[in-house]
Z-matrix of the N, CA and C atoms (Angstrom, degrees):
N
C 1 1.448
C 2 1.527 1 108.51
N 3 1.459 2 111.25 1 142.96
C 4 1.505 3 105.87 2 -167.02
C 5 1.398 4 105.84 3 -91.90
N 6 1.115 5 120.13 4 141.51
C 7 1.655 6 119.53 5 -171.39
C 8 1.537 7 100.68 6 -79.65
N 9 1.741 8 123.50 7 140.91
C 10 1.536 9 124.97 8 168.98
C 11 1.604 10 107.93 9 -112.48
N 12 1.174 11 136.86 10 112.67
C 13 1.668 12 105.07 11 176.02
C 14 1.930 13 86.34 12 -111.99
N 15 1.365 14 88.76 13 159.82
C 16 1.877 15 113.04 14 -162.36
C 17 1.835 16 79.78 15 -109.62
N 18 1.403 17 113.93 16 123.57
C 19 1.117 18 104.38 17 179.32
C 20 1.965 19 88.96 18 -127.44
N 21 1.620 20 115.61 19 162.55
C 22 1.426 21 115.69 20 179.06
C 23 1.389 22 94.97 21 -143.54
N 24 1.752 23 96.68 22 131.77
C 25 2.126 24 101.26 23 -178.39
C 26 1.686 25 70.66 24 -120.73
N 27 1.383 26 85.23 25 159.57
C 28 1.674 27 117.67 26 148.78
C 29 2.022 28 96.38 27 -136.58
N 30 1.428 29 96.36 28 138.67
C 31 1.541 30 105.28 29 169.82
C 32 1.375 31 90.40 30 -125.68
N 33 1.736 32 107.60 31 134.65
C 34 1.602 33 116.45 32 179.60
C 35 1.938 34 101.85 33 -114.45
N 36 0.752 35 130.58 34 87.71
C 37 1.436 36 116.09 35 152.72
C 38 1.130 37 147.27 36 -27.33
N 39 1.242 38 145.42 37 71.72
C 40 1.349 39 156.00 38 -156.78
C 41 1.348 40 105.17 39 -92.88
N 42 1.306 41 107.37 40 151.00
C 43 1.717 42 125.95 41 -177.06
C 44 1.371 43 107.99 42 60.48
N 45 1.185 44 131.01 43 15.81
C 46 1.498 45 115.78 44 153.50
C 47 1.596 46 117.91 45 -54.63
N 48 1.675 47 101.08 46 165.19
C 49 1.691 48 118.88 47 163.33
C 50 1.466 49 101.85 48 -81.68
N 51 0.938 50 158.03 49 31.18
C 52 1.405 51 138.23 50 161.13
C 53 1.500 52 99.26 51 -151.06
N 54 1.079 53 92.94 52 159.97
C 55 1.678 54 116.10 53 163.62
C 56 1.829 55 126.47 54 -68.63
N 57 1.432 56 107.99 55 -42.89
C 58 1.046 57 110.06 56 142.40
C 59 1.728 58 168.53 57 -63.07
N 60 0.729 59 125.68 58 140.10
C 61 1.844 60 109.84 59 -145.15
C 62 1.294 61 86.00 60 -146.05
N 63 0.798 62 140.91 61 53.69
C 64 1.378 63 149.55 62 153.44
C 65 1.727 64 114.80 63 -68.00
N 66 1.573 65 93.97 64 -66.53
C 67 1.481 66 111.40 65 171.69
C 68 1.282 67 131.07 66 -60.90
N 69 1.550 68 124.27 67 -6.33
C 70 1.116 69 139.78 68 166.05
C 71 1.914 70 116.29 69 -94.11
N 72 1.448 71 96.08 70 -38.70
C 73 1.640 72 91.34 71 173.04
C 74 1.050 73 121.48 72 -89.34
N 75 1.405 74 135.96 73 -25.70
C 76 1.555 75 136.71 74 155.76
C 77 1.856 76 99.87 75 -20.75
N 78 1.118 77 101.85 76 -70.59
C 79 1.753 78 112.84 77 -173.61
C 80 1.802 79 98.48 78 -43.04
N 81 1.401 80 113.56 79 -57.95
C 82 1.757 81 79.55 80 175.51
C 83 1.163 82 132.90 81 -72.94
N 84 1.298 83 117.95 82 -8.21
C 85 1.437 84 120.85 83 179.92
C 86 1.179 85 113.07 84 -100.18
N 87 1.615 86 118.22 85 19.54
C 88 1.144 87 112.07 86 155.61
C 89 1.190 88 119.06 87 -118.77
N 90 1.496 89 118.56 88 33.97
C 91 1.219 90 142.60 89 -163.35
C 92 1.411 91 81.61 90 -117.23
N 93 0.985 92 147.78 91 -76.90
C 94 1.394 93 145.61 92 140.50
C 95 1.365 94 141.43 93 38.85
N 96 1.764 95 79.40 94 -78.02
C 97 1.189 96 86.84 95 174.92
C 98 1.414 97 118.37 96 -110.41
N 99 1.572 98 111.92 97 20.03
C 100 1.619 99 125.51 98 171.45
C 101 1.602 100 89.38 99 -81.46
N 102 0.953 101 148.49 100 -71.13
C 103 1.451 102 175.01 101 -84.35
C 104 2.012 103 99.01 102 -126.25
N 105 1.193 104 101.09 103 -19.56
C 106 1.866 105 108.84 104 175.65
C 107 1.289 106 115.20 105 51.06
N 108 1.735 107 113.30 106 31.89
C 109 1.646 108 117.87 107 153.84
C 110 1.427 109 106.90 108 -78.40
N 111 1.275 110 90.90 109 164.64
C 112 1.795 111 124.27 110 164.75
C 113 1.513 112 113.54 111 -61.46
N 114 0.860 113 145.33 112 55.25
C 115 1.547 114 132.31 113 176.76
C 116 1.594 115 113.64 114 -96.44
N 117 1.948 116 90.27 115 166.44
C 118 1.952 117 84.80 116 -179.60
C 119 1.708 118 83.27 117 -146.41
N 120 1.494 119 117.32 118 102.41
C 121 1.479 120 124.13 119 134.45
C 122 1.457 121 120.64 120 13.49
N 123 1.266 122 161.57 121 144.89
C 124 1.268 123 169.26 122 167.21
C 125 1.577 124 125.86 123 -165.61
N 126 1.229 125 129.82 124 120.92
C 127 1.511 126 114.77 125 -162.51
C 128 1.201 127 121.03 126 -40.01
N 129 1.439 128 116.35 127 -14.71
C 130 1.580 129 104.80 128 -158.22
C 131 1.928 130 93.88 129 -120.89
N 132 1.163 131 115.14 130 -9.70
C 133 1.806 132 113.85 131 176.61
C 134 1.043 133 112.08 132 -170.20
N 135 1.063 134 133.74 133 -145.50
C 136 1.707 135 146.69 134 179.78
C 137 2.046 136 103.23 135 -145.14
N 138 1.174 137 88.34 136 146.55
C 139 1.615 138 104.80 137 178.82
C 140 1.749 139 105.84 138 -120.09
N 141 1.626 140 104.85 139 124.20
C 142 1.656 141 81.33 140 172.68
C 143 1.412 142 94.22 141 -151.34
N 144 1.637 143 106.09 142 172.85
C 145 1.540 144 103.86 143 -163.53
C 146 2.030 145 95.29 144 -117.67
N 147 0.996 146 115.90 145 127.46
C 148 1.363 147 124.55 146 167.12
C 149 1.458 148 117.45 147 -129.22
N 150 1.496 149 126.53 148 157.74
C 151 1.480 150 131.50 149 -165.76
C 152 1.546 151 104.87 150 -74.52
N 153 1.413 152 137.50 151 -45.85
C 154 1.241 153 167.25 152 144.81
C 155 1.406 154 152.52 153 -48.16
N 156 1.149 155 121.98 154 99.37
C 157 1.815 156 106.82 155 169.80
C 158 1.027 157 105.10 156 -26.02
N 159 1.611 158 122.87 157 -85.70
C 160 1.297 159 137.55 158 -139.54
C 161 1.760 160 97.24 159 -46.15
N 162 1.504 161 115.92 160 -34.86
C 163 1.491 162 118.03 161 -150.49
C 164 1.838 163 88.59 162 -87.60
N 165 1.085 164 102.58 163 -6.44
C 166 1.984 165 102.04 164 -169.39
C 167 1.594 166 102.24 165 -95.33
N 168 1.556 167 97.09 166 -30.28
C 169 1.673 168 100.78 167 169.06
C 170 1.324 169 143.12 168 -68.71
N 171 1.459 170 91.17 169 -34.53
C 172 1.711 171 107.32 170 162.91
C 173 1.039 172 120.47 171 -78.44
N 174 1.413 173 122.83 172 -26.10
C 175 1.459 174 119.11 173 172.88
C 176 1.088 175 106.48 174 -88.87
N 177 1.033 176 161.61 175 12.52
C 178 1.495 177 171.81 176 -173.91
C 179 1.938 178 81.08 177 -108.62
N 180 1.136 179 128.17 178 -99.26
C 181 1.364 180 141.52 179 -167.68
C 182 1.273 181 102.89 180 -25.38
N 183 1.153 182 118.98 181 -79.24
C 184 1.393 183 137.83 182 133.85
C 185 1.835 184 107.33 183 41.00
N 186 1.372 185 90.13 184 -82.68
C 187 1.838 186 130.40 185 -161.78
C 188 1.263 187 102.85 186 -58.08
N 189 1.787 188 95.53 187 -57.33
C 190 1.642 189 111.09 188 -166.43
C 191 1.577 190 113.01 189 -81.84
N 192 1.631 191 126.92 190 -20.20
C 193 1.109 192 114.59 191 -176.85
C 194 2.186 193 95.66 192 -88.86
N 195 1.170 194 119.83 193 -20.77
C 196 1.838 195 120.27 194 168.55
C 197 1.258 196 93.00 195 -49.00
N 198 1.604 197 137.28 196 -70.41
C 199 1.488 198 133.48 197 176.42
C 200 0.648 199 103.49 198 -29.97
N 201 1.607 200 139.91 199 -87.10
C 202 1.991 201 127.78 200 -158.85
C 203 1.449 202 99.16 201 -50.73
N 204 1.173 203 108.36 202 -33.55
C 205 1.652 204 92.53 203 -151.53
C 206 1.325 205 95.24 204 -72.14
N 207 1.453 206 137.13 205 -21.09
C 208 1.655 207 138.06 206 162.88
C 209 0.930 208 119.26 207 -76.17
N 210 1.730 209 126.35 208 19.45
C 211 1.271 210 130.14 209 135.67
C 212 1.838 211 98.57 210 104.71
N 213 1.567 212 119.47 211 16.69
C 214 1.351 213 120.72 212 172.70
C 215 1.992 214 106.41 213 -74.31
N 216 1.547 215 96.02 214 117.53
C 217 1.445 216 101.41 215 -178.88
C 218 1.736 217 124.33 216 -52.46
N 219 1.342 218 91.55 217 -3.36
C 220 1.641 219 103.34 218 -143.38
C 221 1.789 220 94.21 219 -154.86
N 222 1.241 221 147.59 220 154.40
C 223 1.337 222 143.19 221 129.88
C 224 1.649 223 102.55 222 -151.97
N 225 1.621 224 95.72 223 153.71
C 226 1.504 225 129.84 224 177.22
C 227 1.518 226 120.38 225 -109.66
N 228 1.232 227 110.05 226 102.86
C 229 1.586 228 101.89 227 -174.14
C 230 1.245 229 112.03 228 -106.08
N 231 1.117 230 115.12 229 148.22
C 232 2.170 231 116.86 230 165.60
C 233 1.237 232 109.42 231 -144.84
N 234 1.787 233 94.01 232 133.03
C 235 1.330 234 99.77 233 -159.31
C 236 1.541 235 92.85 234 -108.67
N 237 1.386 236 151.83 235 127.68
C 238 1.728 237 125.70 236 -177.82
C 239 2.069 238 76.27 237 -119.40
N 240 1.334 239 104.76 238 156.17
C 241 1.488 240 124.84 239 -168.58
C 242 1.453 241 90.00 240 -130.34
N 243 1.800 242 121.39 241 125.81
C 244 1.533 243 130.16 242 119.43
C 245 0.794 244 141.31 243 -93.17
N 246 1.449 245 112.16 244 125.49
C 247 1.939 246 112.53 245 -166.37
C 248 1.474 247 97.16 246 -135.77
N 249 1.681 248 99.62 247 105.50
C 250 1.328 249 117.65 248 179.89
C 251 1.541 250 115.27 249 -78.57
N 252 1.306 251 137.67 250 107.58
C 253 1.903 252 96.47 251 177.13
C 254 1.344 253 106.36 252 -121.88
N 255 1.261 254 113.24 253 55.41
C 256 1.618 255 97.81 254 -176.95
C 257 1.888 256 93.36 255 -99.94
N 258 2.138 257 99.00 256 -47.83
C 259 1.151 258 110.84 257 148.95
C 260 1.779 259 137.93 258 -171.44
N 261 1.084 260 115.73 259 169.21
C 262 1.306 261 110.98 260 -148.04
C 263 2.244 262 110.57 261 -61.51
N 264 1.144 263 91.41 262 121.53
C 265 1.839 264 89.37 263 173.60
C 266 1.252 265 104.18 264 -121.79
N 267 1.374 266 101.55 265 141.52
C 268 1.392 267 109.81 266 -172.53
C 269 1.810 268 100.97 267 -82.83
N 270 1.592 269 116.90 268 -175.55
C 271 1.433 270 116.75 269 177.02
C 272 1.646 271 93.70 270 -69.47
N 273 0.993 272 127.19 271 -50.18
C 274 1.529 273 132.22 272 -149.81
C 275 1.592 274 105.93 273 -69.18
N 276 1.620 275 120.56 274 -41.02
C 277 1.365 276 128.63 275 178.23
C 278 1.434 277 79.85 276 -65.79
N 279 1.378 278 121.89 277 -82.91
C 280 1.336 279 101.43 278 -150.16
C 281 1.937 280 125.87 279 -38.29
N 282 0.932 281 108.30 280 -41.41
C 283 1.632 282 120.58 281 -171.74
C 284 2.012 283 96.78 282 -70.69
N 285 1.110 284 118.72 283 -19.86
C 286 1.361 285 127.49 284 -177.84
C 287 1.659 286 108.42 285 -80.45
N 288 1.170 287 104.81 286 -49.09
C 289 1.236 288 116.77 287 -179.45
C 290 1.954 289 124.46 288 -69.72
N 291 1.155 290 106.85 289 -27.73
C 292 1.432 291 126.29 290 147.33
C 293 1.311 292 130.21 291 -75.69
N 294 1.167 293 135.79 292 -27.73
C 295 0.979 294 151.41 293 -176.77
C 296 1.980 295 113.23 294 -102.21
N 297 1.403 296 102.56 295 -16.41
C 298 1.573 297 101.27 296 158.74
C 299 1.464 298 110.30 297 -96.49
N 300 1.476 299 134.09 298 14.37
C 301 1.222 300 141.45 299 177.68
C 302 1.433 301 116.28 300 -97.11
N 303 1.510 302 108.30 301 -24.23
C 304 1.527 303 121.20 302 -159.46
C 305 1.674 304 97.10 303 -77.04
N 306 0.729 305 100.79 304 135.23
C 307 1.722 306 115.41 305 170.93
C 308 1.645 307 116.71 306 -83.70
């Protein structure tokens, strides 16, 4: 059975000139999508599915060193990890499967 783990970053940029951070998180999420995972955008982080820690770690590292390198004085990363192993769910089953429960 092929292993899926559902991993979720938020990268925050700190000490910027603007209020907006748009231009700073594009750069991890295009870490992303250089990297040829599954991810889905969300106002508050990114969700993505990789076979591996190791592969959730580098892209995590990854994410947060594109931020400095876009010139954030400061960044905050969180990485939260699901590692299912009984068996593999994708992001989409999962959100399907809650969402056929809702009344």
């Amino acid at each position: 059975m092929a292993k899926l783990l559902i991993a979720e970053i938020t990268v925050v940029p700190i000490g910027t000139s603007d209020t907006g951070l748009s231009d700073y998180v594009s750069k991890a999420v295009q870490v992303l999508k250089d990297a040829g995972v599954k991810y889905q955008l969300h106002p508050m982080g990114t969700v993505f599915e990789v076979a591996d820690m190791e592969s959730a770690f580098k892209i995590t590292k990854a994410a947060h060193e594109a931020v400095i390198k876009a010139g954030a004085k400061r960044v905050l990363t969180t990485l939260r990890i699901d590692e299912r192993l009984d068996r593999p769910r994708s992001m989409e089953e999962r959100v399907k499967r809650v969402a056929a429960k809702v009344k």
